[in-house]
Each structure stands twice: as C-alpha cells, then as structure tokens.
FINU-134277 format. One line per 2 residues: number of its first residue (from 0); their letters; for each residue x, y, z of C-alpha. Coordinates in Angstrom, 1 decimal, always signed. Layout:
NUM	A	X/Y/Z  ...
REM end
This chain:
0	XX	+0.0/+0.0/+0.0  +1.3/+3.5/-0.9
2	XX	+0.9/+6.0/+1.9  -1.5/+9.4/+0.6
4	XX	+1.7/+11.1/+0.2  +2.7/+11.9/-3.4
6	XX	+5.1/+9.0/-5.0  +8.1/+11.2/-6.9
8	XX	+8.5/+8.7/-9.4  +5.2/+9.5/-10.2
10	XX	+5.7/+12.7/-10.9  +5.2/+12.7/-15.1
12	XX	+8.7/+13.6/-17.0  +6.9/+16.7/-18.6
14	XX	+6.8/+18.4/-15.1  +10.3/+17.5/-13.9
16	XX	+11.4/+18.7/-17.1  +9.6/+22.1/-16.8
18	XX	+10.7/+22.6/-13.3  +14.1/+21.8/-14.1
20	XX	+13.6/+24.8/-16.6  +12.3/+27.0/-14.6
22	XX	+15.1/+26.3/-12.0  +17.4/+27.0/-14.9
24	XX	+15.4/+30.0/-15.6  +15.7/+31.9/-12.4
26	XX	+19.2/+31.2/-12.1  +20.3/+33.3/-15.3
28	XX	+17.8/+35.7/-14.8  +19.1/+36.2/-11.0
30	XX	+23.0/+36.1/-12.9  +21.7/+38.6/-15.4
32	XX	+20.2/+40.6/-12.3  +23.9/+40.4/-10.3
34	XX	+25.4/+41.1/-13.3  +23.3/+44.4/-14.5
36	XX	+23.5/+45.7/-10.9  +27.6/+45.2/-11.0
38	XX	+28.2/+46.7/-14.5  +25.2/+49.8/-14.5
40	XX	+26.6/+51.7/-12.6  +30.5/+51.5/-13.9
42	XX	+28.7/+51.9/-17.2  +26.9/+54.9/-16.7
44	XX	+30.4/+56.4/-15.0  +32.1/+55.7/-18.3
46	XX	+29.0/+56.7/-21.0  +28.6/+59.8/-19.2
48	XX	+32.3/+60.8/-18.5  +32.6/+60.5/-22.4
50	XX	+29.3/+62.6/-22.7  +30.7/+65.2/-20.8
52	XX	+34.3/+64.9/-22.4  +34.1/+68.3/-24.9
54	XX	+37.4/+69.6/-26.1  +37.6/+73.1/-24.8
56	XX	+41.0/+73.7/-25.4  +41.8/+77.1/-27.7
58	XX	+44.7/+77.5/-29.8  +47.2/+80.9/-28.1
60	XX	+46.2/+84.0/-29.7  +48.9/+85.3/-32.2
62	XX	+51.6/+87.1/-30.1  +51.6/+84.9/-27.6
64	XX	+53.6/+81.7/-26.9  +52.4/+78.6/-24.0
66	XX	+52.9/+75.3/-23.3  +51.2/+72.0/-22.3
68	XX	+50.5/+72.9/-19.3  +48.1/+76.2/-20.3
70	XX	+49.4/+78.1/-17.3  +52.4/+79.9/-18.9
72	XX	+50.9/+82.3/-21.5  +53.0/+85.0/-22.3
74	XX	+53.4/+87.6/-24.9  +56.6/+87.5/-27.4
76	XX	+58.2/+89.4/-30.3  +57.4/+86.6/-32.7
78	XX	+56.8/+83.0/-32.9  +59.2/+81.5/-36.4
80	XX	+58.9/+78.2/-37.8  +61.8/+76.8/-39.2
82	XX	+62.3/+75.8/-42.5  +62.0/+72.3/-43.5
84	XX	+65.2/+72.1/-45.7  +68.3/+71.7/-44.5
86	XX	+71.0/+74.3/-46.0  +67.6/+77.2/-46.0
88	XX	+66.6/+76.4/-42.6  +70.4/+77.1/-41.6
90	XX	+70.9/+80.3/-43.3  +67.4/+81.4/-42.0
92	XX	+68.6/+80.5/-38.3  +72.0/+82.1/-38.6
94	XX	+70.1/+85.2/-40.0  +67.4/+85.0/-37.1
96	XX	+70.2/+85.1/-34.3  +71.7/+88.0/-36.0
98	XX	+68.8/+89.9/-36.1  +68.0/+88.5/-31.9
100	XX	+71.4/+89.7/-31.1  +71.2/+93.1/-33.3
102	XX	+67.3/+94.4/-31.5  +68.5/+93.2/-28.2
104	XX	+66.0/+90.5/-28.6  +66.4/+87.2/-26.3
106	XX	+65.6/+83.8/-27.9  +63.7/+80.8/-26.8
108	XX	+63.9/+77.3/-28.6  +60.2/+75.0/-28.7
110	XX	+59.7/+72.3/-29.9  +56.1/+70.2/-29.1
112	XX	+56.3/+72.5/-25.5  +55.3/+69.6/-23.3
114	XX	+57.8/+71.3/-20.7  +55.5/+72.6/-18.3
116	XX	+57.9/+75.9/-16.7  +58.0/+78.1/-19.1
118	XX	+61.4/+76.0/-20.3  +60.8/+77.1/-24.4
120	XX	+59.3/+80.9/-23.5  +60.9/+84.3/-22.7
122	XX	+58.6/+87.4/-22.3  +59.3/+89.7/-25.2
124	XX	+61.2/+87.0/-27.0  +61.9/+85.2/-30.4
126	XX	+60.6/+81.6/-30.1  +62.0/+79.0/-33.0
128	XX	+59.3/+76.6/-33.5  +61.5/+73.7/-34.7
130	XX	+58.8/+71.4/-35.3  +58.6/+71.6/-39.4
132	XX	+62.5/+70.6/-39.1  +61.9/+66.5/-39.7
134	XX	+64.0/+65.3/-41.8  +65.7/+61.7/-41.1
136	XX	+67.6/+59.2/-43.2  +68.6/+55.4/-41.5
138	XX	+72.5/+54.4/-42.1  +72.2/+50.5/-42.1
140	XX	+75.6/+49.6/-41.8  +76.3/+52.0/-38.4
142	XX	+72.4/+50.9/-37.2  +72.1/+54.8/-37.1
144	XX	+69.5/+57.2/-37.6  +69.7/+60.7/-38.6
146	XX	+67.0/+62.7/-37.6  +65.8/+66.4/-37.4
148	XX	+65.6/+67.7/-34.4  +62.0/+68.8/-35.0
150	XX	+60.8/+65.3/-35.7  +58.6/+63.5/-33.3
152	XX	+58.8/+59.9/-32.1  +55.2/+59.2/-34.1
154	XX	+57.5/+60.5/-37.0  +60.0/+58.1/-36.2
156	XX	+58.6/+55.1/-34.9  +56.8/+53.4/-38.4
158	XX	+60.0/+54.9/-40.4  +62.1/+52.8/-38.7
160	XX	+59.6/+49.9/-38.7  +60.0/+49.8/-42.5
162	XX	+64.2/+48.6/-41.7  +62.5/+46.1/-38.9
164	XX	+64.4/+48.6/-36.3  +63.1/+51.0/-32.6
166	XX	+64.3/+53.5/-30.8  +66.5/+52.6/-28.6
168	XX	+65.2/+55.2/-25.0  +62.4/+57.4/-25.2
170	XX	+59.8/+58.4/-23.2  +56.7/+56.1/-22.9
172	XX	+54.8/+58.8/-25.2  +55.3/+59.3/-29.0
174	XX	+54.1/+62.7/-29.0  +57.4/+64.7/-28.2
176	XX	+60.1/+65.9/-30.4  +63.5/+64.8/-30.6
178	XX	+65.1/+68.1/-29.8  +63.2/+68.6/-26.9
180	XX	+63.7/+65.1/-25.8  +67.1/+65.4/-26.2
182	XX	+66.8/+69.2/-24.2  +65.8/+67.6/-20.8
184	XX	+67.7/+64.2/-21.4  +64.2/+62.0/-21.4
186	XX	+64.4/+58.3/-20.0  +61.5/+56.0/-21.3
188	XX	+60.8/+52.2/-19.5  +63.0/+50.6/-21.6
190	XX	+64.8/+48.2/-18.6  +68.5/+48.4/-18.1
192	XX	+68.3/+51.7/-19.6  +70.3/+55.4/-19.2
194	XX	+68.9/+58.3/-20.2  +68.2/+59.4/-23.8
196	XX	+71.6/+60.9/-24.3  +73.0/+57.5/-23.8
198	XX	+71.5/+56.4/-27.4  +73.3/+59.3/-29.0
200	XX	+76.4/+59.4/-30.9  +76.6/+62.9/-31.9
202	XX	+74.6/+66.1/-32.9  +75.1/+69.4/-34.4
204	XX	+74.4/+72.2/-32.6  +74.1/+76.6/-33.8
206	XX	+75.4/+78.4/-31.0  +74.8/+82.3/-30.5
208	XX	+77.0/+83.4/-33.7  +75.6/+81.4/-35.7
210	XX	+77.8/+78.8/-36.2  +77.8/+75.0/-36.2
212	XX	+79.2/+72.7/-34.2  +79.3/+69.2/-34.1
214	XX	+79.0/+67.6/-30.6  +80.3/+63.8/-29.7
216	XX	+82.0/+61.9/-27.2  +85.1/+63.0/-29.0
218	XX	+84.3/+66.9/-30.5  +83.4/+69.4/-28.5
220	XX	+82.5/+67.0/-25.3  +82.0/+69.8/-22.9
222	XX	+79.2/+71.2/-25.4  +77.6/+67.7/-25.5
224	XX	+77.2/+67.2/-22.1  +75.9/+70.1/-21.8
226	XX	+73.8/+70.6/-24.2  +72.2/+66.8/-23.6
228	XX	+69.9/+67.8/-20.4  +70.3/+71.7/-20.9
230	XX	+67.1/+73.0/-21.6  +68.1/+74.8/-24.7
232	XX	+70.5/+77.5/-23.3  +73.4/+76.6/-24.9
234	XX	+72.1/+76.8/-29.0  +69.7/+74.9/-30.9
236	XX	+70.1/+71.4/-31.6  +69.7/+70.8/-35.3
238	XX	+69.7/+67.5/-36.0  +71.2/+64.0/-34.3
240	XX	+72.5/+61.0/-35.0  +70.9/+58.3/-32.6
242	XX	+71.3/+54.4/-32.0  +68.7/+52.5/-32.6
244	XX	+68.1/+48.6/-31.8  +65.7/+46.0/-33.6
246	XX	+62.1/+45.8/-33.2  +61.2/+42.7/-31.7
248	XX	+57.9/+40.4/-30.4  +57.5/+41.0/-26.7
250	XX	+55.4/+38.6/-24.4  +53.8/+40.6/-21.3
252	XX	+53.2/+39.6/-17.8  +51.2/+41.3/-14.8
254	XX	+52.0/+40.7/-11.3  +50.0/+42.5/-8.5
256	XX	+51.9/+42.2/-5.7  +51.5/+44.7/-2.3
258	XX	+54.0/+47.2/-2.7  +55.6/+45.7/+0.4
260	XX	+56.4/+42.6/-1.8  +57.1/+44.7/-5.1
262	XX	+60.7/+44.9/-4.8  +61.5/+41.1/-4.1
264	XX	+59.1/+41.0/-7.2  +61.3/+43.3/-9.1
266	XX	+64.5/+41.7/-8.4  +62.9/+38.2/-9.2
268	XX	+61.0/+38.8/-12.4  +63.0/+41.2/-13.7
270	XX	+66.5/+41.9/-12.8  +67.3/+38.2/-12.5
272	XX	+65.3/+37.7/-16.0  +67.7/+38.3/-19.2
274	XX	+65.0/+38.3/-21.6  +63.0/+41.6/-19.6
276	XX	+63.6/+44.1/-21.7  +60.8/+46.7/-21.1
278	XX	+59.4/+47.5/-17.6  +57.0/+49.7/-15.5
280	XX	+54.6/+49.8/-12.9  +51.7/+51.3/-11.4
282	XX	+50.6/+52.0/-8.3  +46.9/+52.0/-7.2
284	XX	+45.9/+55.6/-5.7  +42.4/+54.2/-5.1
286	XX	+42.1/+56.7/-1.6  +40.8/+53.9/+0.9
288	XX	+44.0/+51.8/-0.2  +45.9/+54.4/-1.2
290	XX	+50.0/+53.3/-2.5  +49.3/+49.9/-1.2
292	XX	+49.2/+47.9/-4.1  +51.1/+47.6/-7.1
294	XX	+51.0/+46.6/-11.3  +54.1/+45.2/-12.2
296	XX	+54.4/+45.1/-16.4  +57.5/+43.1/-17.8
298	XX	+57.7/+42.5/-21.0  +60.2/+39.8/-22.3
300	XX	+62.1/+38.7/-25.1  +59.3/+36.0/-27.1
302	XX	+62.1/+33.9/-28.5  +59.3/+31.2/-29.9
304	XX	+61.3/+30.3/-33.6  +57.7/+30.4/-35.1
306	XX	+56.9/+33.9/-33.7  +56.1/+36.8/-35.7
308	XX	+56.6/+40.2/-34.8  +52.7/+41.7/-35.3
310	XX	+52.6/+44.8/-37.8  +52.5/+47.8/-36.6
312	XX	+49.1/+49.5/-36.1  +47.1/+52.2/-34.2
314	XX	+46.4/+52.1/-30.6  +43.4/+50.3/-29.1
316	XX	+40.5/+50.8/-27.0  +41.0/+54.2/-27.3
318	XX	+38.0/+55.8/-26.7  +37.4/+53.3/-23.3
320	XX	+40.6/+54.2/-21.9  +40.3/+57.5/-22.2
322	XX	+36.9/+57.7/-20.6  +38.1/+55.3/-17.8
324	XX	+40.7/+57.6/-17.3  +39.4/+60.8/-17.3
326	XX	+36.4/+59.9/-15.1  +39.0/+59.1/-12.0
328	XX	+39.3/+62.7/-12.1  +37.8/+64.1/-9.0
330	XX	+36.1/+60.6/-8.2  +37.2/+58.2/-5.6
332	XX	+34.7/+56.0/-7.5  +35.8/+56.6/-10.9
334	XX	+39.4/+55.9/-9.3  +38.4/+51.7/-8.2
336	XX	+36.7/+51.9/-11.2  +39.8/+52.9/-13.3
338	XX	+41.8/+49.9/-11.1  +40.2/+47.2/-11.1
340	XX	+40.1/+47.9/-14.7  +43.8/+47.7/-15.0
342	XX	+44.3/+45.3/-12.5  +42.0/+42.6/-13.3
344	XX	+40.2/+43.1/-16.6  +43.3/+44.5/-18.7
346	XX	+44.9/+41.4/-18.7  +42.1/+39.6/-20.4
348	XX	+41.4/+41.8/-22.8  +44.9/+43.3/-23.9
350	XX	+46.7/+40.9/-26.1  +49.6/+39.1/-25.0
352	XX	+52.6/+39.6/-27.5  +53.5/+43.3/-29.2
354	XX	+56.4/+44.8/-30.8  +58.5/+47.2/-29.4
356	XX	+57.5/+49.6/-32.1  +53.5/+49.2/-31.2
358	XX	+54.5/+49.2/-27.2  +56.2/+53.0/-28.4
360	XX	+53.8/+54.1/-30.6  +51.1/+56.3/-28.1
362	XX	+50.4/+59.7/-27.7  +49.8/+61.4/-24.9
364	XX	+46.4/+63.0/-26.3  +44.9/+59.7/-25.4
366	XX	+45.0/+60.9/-22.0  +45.0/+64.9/-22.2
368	XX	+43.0/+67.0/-20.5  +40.7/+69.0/-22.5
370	XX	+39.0/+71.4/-19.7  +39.0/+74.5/-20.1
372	XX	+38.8/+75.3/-16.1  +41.6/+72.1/-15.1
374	XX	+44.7/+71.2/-16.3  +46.9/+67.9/-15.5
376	XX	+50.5/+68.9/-14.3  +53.2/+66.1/-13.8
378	XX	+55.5/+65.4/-11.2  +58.6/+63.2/-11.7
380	XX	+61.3/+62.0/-8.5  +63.9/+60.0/-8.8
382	XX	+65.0/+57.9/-5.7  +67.9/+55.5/-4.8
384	XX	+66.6/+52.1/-5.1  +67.5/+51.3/-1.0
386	XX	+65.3/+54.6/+0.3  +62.4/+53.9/-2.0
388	XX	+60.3/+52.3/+0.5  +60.6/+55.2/+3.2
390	XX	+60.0/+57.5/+0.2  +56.5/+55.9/-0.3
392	XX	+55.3/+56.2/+3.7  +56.1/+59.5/+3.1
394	XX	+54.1/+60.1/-0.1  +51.2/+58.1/+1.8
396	XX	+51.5/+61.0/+4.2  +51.7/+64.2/+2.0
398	XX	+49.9/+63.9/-0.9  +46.5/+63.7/+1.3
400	XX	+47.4/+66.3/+3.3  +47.0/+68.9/+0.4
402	XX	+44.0/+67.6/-0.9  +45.3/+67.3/-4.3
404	XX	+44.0/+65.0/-7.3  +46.3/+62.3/-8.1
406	XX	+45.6/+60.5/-11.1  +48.2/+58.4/-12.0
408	XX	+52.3/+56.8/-10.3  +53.9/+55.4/-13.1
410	XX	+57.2/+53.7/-11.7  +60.0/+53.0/-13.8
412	XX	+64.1/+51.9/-13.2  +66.9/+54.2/-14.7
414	XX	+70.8/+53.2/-15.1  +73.4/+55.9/-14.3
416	XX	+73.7/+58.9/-16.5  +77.4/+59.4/-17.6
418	XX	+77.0/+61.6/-20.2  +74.6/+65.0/-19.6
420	XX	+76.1/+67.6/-16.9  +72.9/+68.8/-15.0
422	XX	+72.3/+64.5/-14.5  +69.6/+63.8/-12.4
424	XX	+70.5/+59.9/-12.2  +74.1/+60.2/-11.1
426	XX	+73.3/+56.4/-9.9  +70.8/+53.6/-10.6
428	XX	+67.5/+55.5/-9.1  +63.6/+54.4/-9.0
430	XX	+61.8/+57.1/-11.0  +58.0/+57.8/-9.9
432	XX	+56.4/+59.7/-12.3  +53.1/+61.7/-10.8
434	XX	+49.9/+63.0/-12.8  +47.9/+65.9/-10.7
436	XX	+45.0/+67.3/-11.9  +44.1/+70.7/-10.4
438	XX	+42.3/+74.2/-11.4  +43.5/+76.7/-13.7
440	XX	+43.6/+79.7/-11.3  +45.8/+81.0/-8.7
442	XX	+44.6/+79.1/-6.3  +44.9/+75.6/-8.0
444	XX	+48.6/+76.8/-8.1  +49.4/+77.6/-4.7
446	XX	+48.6/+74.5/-3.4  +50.3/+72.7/-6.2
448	XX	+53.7/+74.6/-5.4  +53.4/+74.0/-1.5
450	XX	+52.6/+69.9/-2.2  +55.6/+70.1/-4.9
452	XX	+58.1/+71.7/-2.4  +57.3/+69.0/+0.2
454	XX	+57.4/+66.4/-1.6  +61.4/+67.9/-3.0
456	XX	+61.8/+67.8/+0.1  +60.9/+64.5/+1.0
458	XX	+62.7/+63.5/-2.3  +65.9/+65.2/-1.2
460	XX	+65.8/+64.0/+2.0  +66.1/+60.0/+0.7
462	XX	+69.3/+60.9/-1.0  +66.9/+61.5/-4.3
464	XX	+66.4/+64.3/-6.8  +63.7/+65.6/-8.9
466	XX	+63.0/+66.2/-12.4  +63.3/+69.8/-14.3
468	XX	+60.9/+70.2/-17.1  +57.9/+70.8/-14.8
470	XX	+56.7/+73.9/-13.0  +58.7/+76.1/-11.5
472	XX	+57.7/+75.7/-7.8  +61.4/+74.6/-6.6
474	XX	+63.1/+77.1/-4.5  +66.4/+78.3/-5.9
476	XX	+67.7/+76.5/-2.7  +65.9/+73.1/-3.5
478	XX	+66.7/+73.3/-7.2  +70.5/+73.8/-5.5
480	XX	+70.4/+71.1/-3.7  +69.5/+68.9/-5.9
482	XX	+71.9/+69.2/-8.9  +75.0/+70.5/-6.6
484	XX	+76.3/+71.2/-10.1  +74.3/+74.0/-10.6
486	XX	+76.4/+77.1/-10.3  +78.9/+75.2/-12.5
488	XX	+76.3/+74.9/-15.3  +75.5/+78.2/-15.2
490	XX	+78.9/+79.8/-15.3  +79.6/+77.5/-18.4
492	XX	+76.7/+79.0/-20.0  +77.8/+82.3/-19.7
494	XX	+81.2/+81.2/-20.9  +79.5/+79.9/-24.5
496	XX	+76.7/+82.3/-24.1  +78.2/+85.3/-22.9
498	XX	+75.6/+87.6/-24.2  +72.9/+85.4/-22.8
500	XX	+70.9/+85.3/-25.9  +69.3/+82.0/-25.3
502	XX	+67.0/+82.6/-22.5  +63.6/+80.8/-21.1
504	XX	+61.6/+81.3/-17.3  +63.6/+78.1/-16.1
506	XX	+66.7/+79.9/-16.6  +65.5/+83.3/-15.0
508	XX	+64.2/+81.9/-12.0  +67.5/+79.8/-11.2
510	XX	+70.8/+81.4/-13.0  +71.2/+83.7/-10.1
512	XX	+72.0/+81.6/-6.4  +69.7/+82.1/-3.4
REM end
C-alpha cells in the first residue's frame, strides 16, 4: 500500500522537465540581475564621463607663446617656424640670431612644448618653432639614424619599422620631439636603460654666432654634455644621430603584488630575467588603499622560432581608456573603477605579444585634458633604489594632506647617467612619475607649489632628486640642492653664451643663487 503522500517517481517527465527549466530559468535571470546591478553603474560612469568629455582647449592668440601645461601664457616678439630644408633652414637660423642679437631680442627654442615651466618661453622673446624641421635618413651599416631635431617619435617610430628597427630610449609617449627630448635628457621604461643621451652618438648644434658645431663623445664633449639635459641655453640642436636597436615580439606579464612585496618581485622577475627588456609599474591611488598595491608590467624577449613580430598598427581601446581615465578625475569612484580595470580586466582583454615599435607608438592625447577650467600637471622624482620604500610612507602621508588630485604613479628603473652635466640619475634610481589634476587659477597653483616643495623635500631628503621640465615651484635652494652642479652649469653657459641670448623662465628663476 502506498501512503497518501505523493510517490516522486510519479511525478510525469513533462513536469520535472519544466521545473528543471524554470530552475534554470531563475538562475540566469538572478546572474543577469547580479550582473546588470555590477556593471550599471560602472557603465553609466564611463558613458557619461565620455558625454561630458568636450574639447575646450583654444589654440594661443597670435603674439603669444604657451605650453602643455596652459598656465604659462606670455606675450613674445614673434613666434618663427623653421624651414624644412636643410641648407635654408640654416641660413634662416644664422640670420634670425643675428637679427635677436642686433634688437637686443632674447631667444627661446620650442619644440612640441610639453615642458611645463616656461622651459621654451621668454617674455618679449623670439621663439624658434622647430617642429617643421623632420627630416631623417637610416644608415644601415652603423644601425644609425639621422633625424631632425623637430621630428617626433610618431615620425619616427613606423619609419624605422619599415628597416625592422626602434628606438633605442624614449619616453613612454610618442608625442614629443626629438630636440626637446634630447633638451631635458628624457628616459623611457626601456629596462637596463640610461637616459636618452645615452642612445646618441653625436649632434650638431648653432650656438649664438651662428655657427655649427658638431658635438660627440670626442668633438666638443663639454658642449655635448651640456647641451644633452640643458634645456636649450646653450644653442639649438639641429639635427642628431641616434642608436637605434631591432624591433622585436614582446610577451607581457602582470604581477599585482602589495608594494611591500614589489621589490622582491622586481629583483625576481626582472632583474634576474635576461629576456625583460621593457618595464614599468603602477601604483593604485584608489584613496581607501591608497600606494598599497602595485601593477608590475614586464615585458620579455618571445624567443618562440615560429613567432612573428605583429605589424605595426594604431592604438586600441581608445575611446574606453580615455573615458576610464578621465572619469577618475575628482572621483574616488571613478578611481576603483579605473583599477580594477587595470588590475584585473586589462589582462584579459589586452593581447599578450606586441612589438616594441606598437609598445612605443602612443600619444599622450589619449589621455589629455581637455578642460577649459583644469589642467593635468606632472611630477617626476627619482629615488635610490634602497630609500624607496621610506619614500612611499612619506608620499602616503603628503599627498593627502594637500587635498590634491592624483591620477596616476607610473614607476620605472633608470641606469646611471654618464653623459649629460645637470644629470639627475648620477646612480641607478627608481623614478615615480606623478599625474595631478588641479584648477586653472591662482589658487589651484598655490597649493600645487606647497605639495611640490614637500614632496622635493621628501625626495631630497632620501638621497633622491627631482626632475626639471615641470613647473617652476622649486626654490632656488631646492633646485641647489638637488643638482650641486648647478652654479657650475650656469657659469659655463655664460662662458659659451656670454651675451645670454638664449633665454627661457627656467633659466630666470634659477641662474642667479639664493
């Protein structure tokens, strides 16, 4: 006898089937529920961060002469492009200094102006715009290229992927010029790495009367280590002839790590790796774990025999990054939202071998800020690898206090410099490389200068320096203090310069000693 209770094998196939799909049912539509409530609201962030993204920027009124970081507009005598030939653009430049030195006229030397104190400006001045100056020709058999010194990197980068060849250091960003890369002695992320003026062999340089010199290791030496890192006060760099290496397939590989354990990563996955080749990380600045965690990107040497170097093409995800980014901009949200991007969905989605060339070939205006009302100022510090843990308590400390916007901490490695005169890495030294946002008015400025001269001082104080193409908020004694060499350099300049005729408001506010 069955009891009155229902038997379950009873239960016809039609109805277990239809519960069983009902069950299945409710379980994608509650996974489609977790998973709209996770991604609305990071997608509304990014829509409406692009929605609000309007390029307000406005090209400087004739007359006047500024640079990347809109806070340095100042009126000059004349703005002069350079001729793209060689032999005119010489005469026209010999001419120009003439007529500078005849009127009493100082001159000023720009190239794409992403200096950010004034370095290519002088009130009242000539400015050479060398930027039409782009000439280059590859010498095969030396593995060198020739290059005017108004070329850019994005100039550079697919010529010399037509010989299968890269350049050999420059910054992480093709949008400067070679000149002006060459002018503050740039370092890129490329690992094991000097400075830029490590990858040159020699350049020609116009001094004040006119005539040209060519500068090496073995001509005029004094001229090219000054000149290398000299912010355009000692002539105008005409062309150069730079080293370049082969463009190769790179494999990537992420490690997050706490930055307590980043440099036992470092020294594992990198330094004790032959094949890392390219390297940088990034620190998280999300504010409730702010500098606590870390993204370590190698990339290696893919030595697979049946690997192919992929062609060269535009950048990707464009238009995502760039909304990802921007919208960390005044948002703790948009900040986590901009991490956990990078740290665990960019390694899914970003493919996992490049070539050097594609790795080089970015531009800054992916990132730029486009307000009219803000502007994104960077700050760069270079620390001795044994101090650059106490360096980081004390950026966990500072940067709070002033209550300005971080966006970004790019770190990267740099080898000694034994070959510019004002050197910032007179040893090995951990570069971090900081991205502030903050208002285009007095105010936005102020506190800027105060959180920069802290954190000089906090750089100073770990046996560390800081980098010279930014604004001008060192004290004399600060900038002092960190080159030593200072008064040195400037007496030289006045010995090849004695008329002072190539001027800028880096070299006002610092000639003089405190």
């Amino acid at each position: 006898m069955s009891s009155s209770g229902a038997d379950p094998a009873a239960v016809p196939p039609a109805a277990s089937a239809a519960k069983r799909r009902r069950r299945a049912l409710y379980a994608i539509l509650g996974a489609l529920a977790v998973i709209v409530a996770l991604t609305t609201k990071p997608l509304i962030h990014v829509v409406s961060t692009a929605w609000r993204d309007v390029n307000e920027l406005e090209p400087v009124p004739a007359g006047f002469a500024d640079d990347v970081s809109r806070l340095n507009r100042t009126p000059v005598a004349e703005v002069v492009p350079v001729e793209p030939d060689v032999e005119v653009a010489e005469r026209q430049l010999a001419a120009l200094l003439e007529r500078a030195s005849h009127e009493g006229l100082k001159v000023s030397i720009a190239g794409a102006r992403h200096s950010m104190g004034g370095h290519t400006i002088y009130t009242g001045g000539l400015v050479i715009n060398m930027l039409p100056f782009r000439h280059m020709e590859f010498d095969a058999r030396r593995e060198i290229l020739h290059v005017g010194a108004g070329a850019r990197w994005r100039d550079i980068i697919p010529y010399l992927d037509g010989f299968q060849r890269s350049v050999g250091v420059m910054q992480s960003d093709n949008t400067f010029s070679v000149g002006g890369s060459l002018s503050v002695n740039c370092h890129g992320w490329q690992f094991g790495r000097p400075p830029i003026a490590s990858s040159v062999e020699s350049f020609r340089l116009m001094r004040a009367d006119g005539s040209i010199v060519r500068c090496s290791r073995d001509e005029n030496q004094e001229l090219f280590s000054l000149a290398l890192g000299g912010y355009g006060l000692f002539g105008i760099i005409l062309d150069a002839e730079l080293r370049v290496v082969p463009n190769e397939r790179y494999r990537l590989e992420q490690f997050i790590v706490p930055v307590g354990d980043a440099i036992a990563t470092y020294e594992k996955k990198v330094r004790q790796q032959p094949d890392a080749v390219m390297v940088y990380a990034r620190m998280g600045i999300v504010p409730s774990e702010f500098l606590e965690e870390v993204i370590l990107n190698v990339l290696y040497r893919d030595r697979a025999p049946d690997g192919e170097i992929p062609e060269l093409s535009e950048p990707g995800l464009v238009g995502i990054r760039r909304s990802l980014f921007r919208g960390s901009v005044g948002s703790d949200y948009g900040k986590e939202l901009r991490w956990a991007a990078e740290a665990r969905l960019q390694p899914h989605l970003s493919q996992r071998h490049f070539s050097r060339n594609q790795l080089l070939n970015e531009g800054s205006e992916i990132y730029q800020n486009r307000s009219a009302q803000t502007t994104d100022v960077l700050h760069e510090y270079f620390i001795p690898m044994l101090n650059i843990e106490r360096f980081v308590v004390d950026l966990r400390a500072i940067i709070p206090r002033h209550r300005c916007d971080l966006l970004n901490v790019t770190v990267r490695g740099i080898e000694t410099d034994v070959d510019s005169f004002l050197r910032y890495a007179d040893q090995p030294v951990i570069s971090f490389v900081m991205l502030f946002n903050q208002p285009r008015d007095e105010e936005g400025d102020t506190r800027m200068q105060a959180l920069t001269r802290e954190l000089i001082d906090a750089a100073l104080h770990h046996g560390g320096r800081y980098y010279l193409p930014y604004r001008l908020h060192a004290t004399p004694a600060q900038f002092r203090r960190a080159y030593p060499q200072a008064d040195e350099f400037f007496a030289l300049k006045l010995r090849y310069d004695p008329d002072e005729l190539f001027q800028s408001q880096f070299y006002l506010k610092y000639k003089d000693p405190p």
